[in-house]
KOLLUMGU-802161 format. One line per 4 residues: their letters; for each residue x, y, z of N, C-alpha, C. Coordinates in steps of 0.2 Angstrom, whole numbers. Each point is the difference from the previous one (the first is absolute). Layout:
N
a	X Y Z X Y Z X Y Z  ...
END
This chain:
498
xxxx	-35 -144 70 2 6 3 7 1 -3  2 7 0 8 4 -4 3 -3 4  5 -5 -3 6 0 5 8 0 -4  4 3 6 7 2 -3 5 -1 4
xxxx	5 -3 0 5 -2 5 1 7 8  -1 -3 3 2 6 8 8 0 -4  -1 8 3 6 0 2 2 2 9  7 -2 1 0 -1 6 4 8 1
xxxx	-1 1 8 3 6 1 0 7 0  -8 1 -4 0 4 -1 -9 0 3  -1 9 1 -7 2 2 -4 3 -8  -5 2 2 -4 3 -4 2 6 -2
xxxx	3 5 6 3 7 0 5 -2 -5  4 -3 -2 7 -2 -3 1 -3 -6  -5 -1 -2 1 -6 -9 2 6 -4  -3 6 1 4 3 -6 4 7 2
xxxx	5 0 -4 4 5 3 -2 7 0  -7 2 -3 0 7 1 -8 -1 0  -5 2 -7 -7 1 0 -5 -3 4  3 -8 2 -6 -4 5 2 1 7
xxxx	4 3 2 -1 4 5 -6 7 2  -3 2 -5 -3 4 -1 -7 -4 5  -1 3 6 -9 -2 0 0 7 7  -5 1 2 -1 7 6 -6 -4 4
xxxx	0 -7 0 -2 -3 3 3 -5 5  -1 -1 4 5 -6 6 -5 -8 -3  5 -4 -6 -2 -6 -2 0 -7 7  2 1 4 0 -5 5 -8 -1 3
xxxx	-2 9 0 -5 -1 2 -7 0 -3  -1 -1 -7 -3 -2 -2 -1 -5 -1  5 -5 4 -3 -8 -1 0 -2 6  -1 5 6 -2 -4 6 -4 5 3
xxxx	-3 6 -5 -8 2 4 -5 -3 -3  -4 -2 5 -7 -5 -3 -4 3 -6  0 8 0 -5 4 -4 2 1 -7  8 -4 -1 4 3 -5 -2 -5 -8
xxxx	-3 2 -6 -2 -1 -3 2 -8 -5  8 -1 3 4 -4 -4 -5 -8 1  -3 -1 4 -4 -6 0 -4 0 -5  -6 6 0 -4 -2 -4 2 1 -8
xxxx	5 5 -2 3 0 -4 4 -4 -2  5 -5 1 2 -7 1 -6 -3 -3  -6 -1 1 -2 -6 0 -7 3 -7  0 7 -3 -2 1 -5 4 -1 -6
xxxx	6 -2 1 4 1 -5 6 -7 1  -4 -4 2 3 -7 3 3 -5 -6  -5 2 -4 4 -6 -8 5 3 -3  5 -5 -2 9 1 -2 -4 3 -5
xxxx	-3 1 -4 1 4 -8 0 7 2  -7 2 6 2 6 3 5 4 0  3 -3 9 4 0 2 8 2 -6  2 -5 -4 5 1 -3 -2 6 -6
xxxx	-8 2 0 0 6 -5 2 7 7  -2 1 4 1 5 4 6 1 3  6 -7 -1 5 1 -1 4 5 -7  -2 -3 -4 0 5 -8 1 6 -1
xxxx	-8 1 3 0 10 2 3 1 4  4 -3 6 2 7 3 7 -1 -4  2 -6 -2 6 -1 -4 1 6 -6  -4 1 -2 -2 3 -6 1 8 2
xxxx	-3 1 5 0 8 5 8 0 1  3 -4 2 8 1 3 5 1 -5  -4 -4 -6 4 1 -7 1 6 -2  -6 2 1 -3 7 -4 6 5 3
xxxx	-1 -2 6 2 7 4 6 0 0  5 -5 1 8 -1 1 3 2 -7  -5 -3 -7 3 2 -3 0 8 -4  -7 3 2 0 6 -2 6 6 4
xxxx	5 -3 7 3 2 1 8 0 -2  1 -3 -5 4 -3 -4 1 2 -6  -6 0 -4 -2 0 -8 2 9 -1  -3 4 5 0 7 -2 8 4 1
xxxx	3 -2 3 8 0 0 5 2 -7  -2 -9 -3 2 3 -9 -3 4 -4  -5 2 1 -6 4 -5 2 6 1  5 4 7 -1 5 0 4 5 -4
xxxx	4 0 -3 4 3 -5 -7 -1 -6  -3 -3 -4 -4 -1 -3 -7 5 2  -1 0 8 -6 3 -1 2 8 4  7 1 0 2 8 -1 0 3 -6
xxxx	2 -4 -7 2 3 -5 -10 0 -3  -4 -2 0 -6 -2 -1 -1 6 5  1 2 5 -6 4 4 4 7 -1  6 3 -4 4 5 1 2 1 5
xxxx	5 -6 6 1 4 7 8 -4 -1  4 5 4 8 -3 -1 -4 -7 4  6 -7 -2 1 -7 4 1 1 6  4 7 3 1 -2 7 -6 3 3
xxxx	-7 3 -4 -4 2 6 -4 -4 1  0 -7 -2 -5 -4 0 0 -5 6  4 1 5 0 -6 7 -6 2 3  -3 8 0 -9 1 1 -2 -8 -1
xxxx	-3 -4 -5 -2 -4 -2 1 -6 4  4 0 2 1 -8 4 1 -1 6  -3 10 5 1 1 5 -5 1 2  -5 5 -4 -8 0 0 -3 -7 3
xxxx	0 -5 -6 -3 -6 1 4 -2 7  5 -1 4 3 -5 5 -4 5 7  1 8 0 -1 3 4 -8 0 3  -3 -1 -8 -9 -1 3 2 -7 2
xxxx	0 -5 0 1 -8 0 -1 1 8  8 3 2 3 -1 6 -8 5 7  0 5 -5 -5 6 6 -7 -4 -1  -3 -7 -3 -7 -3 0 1 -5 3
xxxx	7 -3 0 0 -8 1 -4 -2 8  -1 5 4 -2 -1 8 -5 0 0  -4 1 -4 -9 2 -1 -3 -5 -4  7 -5 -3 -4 -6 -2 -1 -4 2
xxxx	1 -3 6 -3 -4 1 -6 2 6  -1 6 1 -6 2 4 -4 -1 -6  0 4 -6 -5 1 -6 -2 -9 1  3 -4 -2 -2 -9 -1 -3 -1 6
xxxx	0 1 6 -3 -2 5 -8 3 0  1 6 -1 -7 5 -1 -5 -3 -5  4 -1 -7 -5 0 -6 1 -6 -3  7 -6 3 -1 -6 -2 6 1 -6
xxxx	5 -8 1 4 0 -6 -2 -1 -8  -8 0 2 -2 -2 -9 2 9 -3  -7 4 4 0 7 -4 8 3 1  5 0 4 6 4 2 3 -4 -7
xxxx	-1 -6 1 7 -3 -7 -4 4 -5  -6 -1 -3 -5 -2 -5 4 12 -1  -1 3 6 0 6 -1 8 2 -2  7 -4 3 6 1 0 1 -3 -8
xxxx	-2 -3 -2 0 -2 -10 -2 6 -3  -5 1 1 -3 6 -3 3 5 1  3 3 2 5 7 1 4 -2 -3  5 -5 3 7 -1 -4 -3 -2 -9
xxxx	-4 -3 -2 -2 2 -5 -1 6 -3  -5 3 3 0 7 0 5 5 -2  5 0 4 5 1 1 3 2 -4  0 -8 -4 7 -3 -6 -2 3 -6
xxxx	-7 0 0 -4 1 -6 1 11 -1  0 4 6 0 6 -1 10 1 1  3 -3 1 8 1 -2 2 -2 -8  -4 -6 -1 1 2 -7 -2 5 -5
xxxx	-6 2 3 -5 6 -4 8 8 1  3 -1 3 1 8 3 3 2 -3  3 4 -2 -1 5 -5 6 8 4  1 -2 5 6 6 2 1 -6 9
xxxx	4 6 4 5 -5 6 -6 2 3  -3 3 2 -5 1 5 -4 -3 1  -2 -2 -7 -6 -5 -1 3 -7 2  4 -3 -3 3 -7 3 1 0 7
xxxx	3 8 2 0 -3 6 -5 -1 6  -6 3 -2 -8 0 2 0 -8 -3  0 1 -4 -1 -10 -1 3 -4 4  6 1 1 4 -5 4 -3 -1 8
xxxx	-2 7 3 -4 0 4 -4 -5 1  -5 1 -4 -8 -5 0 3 -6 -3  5 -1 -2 5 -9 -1 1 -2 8  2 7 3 2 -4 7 -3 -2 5
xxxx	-7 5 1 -4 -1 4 -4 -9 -1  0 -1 -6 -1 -7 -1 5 -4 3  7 1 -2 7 -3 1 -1 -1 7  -2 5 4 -1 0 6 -3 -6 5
xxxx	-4 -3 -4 -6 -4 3 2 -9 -4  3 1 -4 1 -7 -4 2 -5 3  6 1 2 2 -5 4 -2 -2 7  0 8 4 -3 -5 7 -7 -1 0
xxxx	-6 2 -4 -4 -3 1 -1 -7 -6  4 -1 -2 3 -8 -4 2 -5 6  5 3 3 1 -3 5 -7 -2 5  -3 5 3 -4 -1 5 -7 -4 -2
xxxx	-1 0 -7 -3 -5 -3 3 -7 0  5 -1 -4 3 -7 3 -1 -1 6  3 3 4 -1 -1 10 -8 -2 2  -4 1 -2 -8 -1 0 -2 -5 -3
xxxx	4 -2 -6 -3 -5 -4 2 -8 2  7 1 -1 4 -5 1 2 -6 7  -1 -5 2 1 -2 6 7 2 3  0 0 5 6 2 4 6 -3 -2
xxxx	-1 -8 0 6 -5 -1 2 3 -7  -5 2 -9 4 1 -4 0 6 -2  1 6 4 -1 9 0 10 0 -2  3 -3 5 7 1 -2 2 -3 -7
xxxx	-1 -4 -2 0 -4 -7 -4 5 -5  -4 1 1 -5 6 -4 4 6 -2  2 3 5 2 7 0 8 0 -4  3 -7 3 8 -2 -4 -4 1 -9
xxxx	-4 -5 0 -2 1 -9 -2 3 -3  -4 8 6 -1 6 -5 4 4 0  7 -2 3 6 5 0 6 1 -5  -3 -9 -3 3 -1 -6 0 4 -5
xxxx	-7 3 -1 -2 5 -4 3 8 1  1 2 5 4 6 3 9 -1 -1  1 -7 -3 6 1 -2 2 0 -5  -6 -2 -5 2 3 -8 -3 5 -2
xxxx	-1 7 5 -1 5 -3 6 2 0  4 0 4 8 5 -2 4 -3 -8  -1 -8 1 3 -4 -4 -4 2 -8  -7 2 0 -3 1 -6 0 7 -4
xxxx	2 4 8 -3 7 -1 4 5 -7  7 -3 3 5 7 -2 -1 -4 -9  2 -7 -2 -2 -2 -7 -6 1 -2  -5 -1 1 -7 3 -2 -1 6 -1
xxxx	2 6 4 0 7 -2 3 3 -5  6 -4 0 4 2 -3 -2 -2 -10  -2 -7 1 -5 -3 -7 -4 5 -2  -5 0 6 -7 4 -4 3 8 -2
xxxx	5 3 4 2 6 -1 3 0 -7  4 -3 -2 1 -1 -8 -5 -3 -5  -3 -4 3 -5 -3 -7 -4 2 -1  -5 5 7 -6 3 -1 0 7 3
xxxx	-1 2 5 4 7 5 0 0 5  1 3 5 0 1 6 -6 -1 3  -6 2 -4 -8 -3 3 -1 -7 0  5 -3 0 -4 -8 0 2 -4 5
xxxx	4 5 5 5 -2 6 -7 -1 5  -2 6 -2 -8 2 3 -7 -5 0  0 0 -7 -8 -3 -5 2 -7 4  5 -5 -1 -1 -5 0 -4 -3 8
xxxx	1 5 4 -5 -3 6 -5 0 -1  -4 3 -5 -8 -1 0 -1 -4 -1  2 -7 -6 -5 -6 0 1 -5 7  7 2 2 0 0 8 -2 -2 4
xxxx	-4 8 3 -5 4 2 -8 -2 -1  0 -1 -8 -7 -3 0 -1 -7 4  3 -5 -3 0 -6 4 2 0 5  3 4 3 0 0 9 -6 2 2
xxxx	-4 6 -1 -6 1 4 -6 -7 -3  0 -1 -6 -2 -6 -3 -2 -6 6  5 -2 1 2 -5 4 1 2 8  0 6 2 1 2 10 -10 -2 -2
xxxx	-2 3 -5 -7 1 3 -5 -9 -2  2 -3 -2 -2 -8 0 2 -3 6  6 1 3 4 -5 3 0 2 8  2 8 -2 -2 2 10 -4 2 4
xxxx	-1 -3 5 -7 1 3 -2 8 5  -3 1 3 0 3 4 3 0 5  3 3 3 4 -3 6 0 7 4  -5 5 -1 3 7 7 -2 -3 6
xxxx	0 5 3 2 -1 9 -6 4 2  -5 -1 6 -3 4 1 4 3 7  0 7 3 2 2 6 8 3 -2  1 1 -8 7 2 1 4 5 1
xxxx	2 2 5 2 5 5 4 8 -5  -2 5 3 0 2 -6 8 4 0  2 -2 -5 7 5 -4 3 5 1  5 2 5 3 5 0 4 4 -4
xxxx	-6 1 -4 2 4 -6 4 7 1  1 3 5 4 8 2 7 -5 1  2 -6 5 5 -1 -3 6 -4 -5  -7 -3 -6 4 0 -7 1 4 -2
xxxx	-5 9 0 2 5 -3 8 2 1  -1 1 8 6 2 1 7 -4 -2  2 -4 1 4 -6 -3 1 3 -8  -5 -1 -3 0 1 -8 2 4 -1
xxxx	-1 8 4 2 6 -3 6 1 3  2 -5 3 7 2 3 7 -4 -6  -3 -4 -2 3 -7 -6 -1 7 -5  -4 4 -4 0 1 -6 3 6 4
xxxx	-1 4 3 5 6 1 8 1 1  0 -7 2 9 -3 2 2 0 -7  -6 -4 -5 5 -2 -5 -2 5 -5  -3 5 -2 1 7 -3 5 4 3
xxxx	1 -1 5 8 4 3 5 -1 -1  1 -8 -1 7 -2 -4 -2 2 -9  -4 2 -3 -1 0 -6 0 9 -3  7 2 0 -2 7 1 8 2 -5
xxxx	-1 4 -5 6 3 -4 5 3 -1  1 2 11 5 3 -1 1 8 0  -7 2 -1 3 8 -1 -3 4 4  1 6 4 -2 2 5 -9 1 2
xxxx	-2 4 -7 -5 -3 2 -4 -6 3  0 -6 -4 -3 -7 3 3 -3 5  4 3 4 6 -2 5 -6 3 6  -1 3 0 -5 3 6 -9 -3 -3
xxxx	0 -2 -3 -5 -6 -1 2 -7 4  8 0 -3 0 -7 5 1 0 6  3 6 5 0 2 6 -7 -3 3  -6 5 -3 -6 1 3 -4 -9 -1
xxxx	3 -3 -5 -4 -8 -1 4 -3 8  5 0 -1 3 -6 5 -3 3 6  -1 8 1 -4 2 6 -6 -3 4  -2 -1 -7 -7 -4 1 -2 -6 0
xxxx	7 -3 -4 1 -7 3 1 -1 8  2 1 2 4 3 9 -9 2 0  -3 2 1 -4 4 5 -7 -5 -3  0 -6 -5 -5 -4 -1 3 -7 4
xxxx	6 -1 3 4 -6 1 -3 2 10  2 5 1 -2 3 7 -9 -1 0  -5 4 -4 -6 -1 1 -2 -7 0  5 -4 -3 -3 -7 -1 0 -2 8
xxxx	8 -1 3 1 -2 5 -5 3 6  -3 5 2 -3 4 3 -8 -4 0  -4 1 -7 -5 -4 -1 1 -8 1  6 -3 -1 1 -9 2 -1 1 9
xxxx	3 5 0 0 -1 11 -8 0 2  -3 2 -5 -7 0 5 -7 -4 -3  3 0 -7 -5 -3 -1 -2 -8 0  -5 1 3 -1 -10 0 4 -4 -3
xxxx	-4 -1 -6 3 -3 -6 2 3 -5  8 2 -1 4 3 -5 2 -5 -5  3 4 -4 -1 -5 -7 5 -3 0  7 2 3 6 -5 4 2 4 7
xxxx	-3 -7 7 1 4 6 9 2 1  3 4 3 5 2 3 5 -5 2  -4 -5 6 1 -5 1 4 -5 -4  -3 1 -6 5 -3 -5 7 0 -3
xxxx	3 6 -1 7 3 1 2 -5 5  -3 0 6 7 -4 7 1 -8 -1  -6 0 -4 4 -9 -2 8 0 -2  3 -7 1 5 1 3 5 -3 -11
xxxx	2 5 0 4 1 -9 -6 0 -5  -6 3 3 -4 4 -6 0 4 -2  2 6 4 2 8 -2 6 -1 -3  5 -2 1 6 -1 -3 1 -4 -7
xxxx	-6 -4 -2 -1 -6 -4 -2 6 -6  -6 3 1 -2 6 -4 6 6 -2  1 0 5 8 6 -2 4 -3 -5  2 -5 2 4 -4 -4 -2 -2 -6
xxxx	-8 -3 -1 -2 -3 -9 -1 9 -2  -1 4 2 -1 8 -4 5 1 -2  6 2 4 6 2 -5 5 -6 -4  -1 -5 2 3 -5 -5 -5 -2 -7
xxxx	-9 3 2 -3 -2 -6 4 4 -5  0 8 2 1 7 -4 4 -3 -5  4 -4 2 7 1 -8 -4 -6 -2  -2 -6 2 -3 -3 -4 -4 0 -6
xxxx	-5 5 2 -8 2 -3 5 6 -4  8 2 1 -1 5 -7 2 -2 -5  4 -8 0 5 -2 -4 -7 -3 -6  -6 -4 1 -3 0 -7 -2 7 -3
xxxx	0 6 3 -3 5 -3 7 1 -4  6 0 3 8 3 -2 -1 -2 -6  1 -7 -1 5 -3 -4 -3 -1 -7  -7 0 -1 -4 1 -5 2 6 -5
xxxx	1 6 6 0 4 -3 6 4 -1  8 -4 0 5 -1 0 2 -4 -7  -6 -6 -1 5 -4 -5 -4 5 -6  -6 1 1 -2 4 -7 3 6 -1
xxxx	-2 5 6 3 9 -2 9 0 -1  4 -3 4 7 -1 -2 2 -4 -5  0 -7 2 0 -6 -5 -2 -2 -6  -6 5 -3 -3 0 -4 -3 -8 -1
xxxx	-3 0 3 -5 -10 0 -4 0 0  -4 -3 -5 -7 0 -1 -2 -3 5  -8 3 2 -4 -4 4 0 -7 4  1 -2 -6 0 -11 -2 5 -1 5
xxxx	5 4 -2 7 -1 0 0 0 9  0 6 0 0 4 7 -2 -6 4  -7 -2 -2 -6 -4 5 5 -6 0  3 -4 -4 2 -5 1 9 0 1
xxxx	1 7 2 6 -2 4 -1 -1 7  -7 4 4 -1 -1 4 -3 -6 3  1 -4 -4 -4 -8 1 5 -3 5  4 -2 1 6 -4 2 -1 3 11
xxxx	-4 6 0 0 3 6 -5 -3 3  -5 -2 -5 -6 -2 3 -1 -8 1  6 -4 -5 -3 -6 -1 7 -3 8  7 5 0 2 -2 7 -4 -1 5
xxxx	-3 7 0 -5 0 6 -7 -6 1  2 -2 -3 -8 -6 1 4 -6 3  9 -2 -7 2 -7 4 3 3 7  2 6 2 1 0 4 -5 1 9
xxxx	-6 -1 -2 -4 0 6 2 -6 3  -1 -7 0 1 -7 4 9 3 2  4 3 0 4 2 2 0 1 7  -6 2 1 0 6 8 2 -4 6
xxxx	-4 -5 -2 -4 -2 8 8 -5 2  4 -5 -5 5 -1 3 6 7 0  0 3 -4 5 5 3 -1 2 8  -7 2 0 0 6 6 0 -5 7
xxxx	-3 -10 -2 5 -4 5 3 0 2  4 0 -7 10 0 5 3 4 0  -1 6 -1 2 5 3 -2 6 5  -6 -1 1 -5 5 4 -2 5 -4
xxxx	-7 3 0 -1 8 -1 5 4 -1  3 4 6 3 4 2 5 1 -5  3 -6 0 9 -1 -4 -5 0 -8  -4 -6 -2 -2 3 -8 -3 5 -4
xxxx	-3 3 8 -3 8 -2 7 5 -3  6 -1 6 5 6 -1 4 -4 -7  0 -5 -1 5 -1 -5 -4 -1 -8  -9 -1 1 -2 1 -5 -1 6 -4
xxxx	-2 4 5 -1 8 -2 6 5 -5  7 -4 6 4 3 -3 1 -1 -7  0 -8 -3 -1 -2 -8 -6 5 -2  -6 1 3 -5 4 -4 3 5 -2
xxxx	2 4 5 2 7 -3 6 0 -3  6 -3 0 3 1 -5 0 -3 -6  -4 -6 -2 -4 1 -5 -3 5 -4  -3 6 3 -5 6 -1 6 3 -2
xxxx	6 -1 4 4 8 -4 4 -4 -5  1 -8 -1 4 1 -4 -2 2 -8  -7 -1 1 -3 2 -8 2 7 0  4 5 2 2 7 1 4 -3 -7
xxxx	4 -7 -2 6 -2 -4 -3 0 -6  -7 0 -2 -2 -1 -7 -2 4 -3  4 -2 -5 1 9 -6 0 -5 -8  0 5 -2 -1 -2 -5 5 -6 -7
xxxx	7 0 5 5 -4 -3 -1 -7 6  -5 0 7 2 -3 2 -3 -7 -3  3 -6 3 -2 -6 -4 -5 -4 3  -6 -4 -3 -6 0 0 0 -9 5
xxxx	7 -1 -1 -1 -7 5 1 2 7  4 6 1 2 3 7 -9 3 3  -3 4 -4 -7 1 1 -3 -4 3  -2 -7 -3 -2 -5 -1 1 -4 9
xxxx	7 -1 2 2 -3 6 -4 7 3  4 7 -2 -3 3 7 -9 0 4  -3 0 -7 -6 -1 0 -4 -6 4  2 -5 -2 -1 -8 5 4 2 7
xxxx	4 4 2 2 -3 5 -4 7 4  -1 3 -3 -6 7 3 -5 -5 1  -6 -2 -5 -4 -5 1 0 -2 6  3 -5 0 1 -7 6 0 3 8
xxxx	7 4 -1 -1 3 6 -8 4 4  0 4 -4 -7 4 -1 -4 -3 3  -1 -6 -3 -6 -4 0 -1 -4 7  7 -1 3 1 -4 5 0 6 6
xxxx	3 6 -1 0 3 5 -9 3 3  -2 1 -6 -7 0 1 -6 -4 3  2 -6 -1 -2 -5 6 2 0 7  6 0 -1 2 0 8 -2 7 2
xxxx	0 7 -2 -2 7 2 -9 -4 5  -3 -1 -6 -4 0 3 -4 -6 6  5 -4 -2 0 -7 6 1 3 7  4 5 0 4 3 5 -4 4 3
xxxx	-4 4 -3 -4 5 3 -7 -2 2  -2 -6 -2 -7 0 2 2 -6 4  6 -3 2 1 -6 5 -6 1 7  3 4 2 -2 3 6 -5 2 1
xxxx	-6 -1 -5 -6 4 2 -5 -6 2  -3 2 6 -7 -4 2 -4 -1 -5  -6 -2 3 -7 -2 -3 -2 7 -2  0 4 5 -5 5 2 3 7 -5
xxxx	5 -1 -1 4 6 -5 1 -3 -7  0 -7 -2 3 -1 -5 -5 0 -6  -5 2 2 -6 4 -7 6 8 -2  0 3 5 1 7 -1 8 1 1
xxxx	1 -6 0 10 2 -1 0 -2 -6  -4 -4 -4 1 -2 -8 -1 7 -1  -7 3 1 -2 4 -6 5 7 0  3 -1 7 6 7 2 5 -2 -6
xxxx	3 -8 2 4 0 -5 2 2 -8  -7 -3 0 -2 0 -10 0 8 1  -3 4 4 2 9 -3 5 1 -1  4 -4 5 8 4 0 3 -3 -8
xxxx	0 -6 0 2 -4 -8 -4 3 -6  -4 4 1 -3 3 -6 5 9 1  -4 2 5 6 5 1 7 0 -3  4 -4 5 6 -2 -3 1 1 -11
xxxx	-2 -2 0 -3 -1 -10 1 7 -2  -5 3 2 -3 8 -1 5 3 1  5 -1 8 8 5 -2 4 -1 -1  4 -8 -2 1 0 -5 -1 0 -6
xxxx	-4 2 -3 1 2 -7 0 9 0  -3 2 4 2 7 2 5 4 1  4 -5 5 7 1 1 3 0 -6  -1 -7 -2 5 -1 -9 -1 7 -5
xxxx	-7 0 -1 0 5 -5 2 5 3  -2 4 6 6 8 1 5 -3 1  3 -5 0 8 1 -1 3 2 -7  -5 -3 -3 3 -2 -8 0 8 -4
xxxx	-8 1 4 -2 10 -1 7 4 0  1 -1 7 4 4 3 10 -1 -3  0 -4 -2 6 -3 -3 0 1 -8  -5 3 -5 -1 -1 -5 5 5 -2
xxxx	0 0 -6 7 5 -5 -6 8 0  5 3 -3 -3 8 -1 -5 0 -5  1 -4 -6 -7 1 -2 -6 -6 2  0 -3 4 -6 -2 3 1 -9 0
xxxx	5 -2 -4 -2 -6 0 5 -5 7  -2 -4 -3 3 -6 7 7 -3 -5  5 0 6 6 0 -3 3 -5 4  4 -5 -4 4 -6 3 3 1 8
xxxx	1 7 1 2 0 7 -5 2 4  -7 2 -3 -5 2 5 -5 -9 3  1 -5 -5 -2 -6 2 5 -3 6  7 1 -1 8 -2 3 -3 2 8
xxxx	-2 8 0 2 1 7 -7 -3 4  -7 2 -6 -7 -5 4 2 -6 2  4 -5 -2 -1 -6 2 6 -1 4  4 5 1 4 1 5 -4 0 7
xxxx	-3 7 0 -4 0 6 -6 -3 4  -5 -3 -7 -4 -5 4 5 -7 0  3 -1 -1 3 -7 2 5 4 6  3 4 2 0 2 7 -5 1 5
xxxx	-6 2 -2 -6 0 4 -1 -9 1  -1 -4 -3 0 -5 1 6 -3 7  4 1 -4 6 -4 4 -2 4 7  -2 6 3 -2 2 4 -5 -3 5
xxxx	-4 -4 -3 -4 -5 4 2 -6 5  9 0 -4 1 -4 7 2 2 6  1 4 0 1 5 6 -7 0 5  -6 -1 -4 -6 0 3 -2 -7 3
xxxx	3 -4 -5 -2 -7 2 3 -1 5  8 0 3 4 -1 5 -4 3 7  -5 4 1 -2 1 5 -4 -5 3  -3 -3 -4 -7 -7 1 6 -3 4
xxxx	-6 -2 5 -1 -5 5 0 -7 -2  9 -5 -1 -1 -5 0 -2 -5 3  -2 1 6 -5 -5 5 -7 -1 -3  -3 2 -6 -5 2 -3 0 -3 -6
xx	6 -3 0 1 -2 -9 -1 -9 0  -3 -2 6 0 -8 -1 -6 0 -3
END
């Protein structure tokens, strides 16, 4: 049998700071209803060689996925000048793919329970391949961004239903050790991403950011279809699909409202969007009060620092999720830095934030939640603004510290964000306060980079382009939106933080 050191202190909900939190399933309870498939599925897939391959693929899903969030960052100056669109109209691309991610993530784990985590994984490879394979192909913005789409709908499914197949497969005592060693792999996607795109960008083009997930893609479906069993459910209750709808169109209308140019015309576009954000937020509310089974009950809000925990990781993610889109495009269009270059100055951000996870858990010891949330956050955000200071005389070892100590923080505050918010949740909600969360953290992503690029828009010089002070004041005000999060955190309930 797979075995890997426990680790102590920690649940299932929490080995990793962001994606394995994704599942729309309550995992407690599928290993204590008798009907629930992880028995017999345990016990088809019982020899180590298995087992440690099914470990692989989902490992290999998480790679995929973490690092196609990362990789298409450096590429995008490259795949502006390739597609004829200025470099600041391309944050579409890295909004498209988060925003479908975020409006599918709830329906995945009904879909694995319906049709079984063989065909969901076997169907989530195929898209995201699919996906990669028609973004390479495209040929104007439009198209990519249709591609991106069918990239996310797969993106959408990879990880929690990776996750809910470990949870089936694995015995209980080694599910925490399991999910720590597939997490390994979702931490050298930030670490690989921004260097590797930036490689194939120069060596080959921007299509290879894409291509390279097909051989993938092929050995993933290869090996989900030898190694996973059948495992759907019969009786599985059916999907409140009216309110993921609503939810979703309230997430995409939010975030095309903040994404608007300014001029009077599209200003009463953006009016009539947030309207309809407002008036899908309400219809949800009104459909949760009556319906049986809603896709997250109302009930859940009154847990006690979960509404606050979400308020709080949403405006503190914004500045973080716009700094990899910023900076990229920062060291290239001012700095003039190649790809390579770019990609591997942002290495030092990625490689903090790894040594600095084993940080958390004695920090937030001794000095509590509360105190390390207010005093971390504040390091985050001024972090985000001090890169307002890098211009193009500025000196590349000062970068370098700022970068790592963004990293570390980052990394650490992200843990505890989420530590914080899913503390408090029961048996009974902690299916549907994961999958609520991972929307918000995918969310989060989408306006952040949305925010980032209309500011950059809107700050830009008269002939169009982006200008040393139009990056200065972006990263001014999302590293003020961040620092803003402490304010949010300070309301949480410290009786709640043991």
């Amino acid at each position: 049998m797979y075995r890997l050191p426990a680790l102590p202190a920690l649940s299932c909900r929490h080995v990793s700071h962001s994606s394995f939190a994704m599942s729309a399933n309550q995992p407690p309870r599928l290993r204590d209803t008798p009907s629930s498939p992880s028995t017999s599925a345990s016990a088809s897939i019982n020899d180590p060689v298995t087992q440690r391959a099914l470990l692989w693929i989902v490992a290999s899903g998480f790679f995929m996925q973490t690092l196609d969030t990362t990789i298409v960052n450096t590429a995008l100056p490259a795949m502006a000048r390739s597609l004829g669109e200025p470099v600041l109209n391309m944050h579409p691309v890295v909004v498209a793919y988060t925003l479908t991610m975020a409006s599918l993530t709830p329906a995945s784990g009904w879909l694995a329970d319906r049709f079984g985590t063989r065909r969901m994984y076997f169907a989530a490879i195929l898209l995201f391949s699919l996906g990669s394979l028609l973004c390479a192909m495209a040929s104007s913005l439009p198209m990519l961004l249709a591609a991106r789409v069918v990239q996310g709908l797969g993106g959408s499914m990879l990880l929690p239903v990776g996750r809910l197949a470990v949870l089936r497969a694995v015995p209980g005592a080694q599910y925490i050790a399991a999910l720590a060693s597939i997490s390994i792999a979702g931490q050298l996607g930030p670490v690989v991403g921004p260097v590797l795109g930036g490689w194939l960008v120069e060596s080959l083009s921007w299509h290879w950011i894409f291509l390279i997930n097909l051989p993938v893609g092929v050995l993933g479906m290869g090996a989900v279809l030898y190694f996973l069993p059948d495992d759907s459910l019969a009786g599985t209750p059916r999907f409140d699909l009216l309110g993921c709808v609503l939810l979703s169109a309230c997430m995409v209308a939010f975030s095309l409202a903040l994404d608007v140019p300014f001029d009077s015309h599209r200003t009463g576009w953006s009016i009539a969007l947030f309207v309809v954000a407002a008036l899908t937020v309400l219809g949800y509310w009104r459909h949760a009060s009556v319906h049986p089974r809603p896709l997250f009950r109302l009930g859940l809000f009154g847990e006690p620092n979960f509404s606050i925990g979400l308020a709080g990781n949403l405006v503190c993610r914004i500045g973080s999720s716009a700094v990899p889109f910023l900076l990229p495009l920062l060291l290239q269009v001012r700095l003039g830095y190649s790809p390579l270059h770019a990609g591997m100055v942002l290495l030092p951000a990625a490689i903090a934030g790894t040594i600095a996870k084993p940080w958390i858990a004695p920090l937030v010891k001794r000095f509590g939640y509360d105190r390390f949330l207010l005093v971390n956050t504040a390091i985050v955000g001024a972090a985000i603004m001090s890169f307002a200071l890098i211009t193009p005389d500025w000196p590349l070892t000062a970068a370098i510290v700022q970068l790592a100590i963004f990293g570390a923080s980052n990394s650490m505050q992200f843990a505890a964000m989420n530590s914080v918010t899913l503390k408090g949740l029961d048996k009974r909600d902690a299916g549907s306060g994961n999958s609520l969360f991972s929307m918000v953290q995918m969310l989060a992503i989408g306006l952040g980079v949305t925010i980032g690029g209309t500011m950059v828009n809107l700050f830009k010089s008269e002939v169009g382009t982006a200008t040393n002070a139009s990056f200065q004041i972006t990263f001014a005000i999302v590293g003020a939106i961040t620092l803003a999060s402490a304010w949010v955190f300070r309301k949480m309930d410290p009786r709640y933080f043991k």
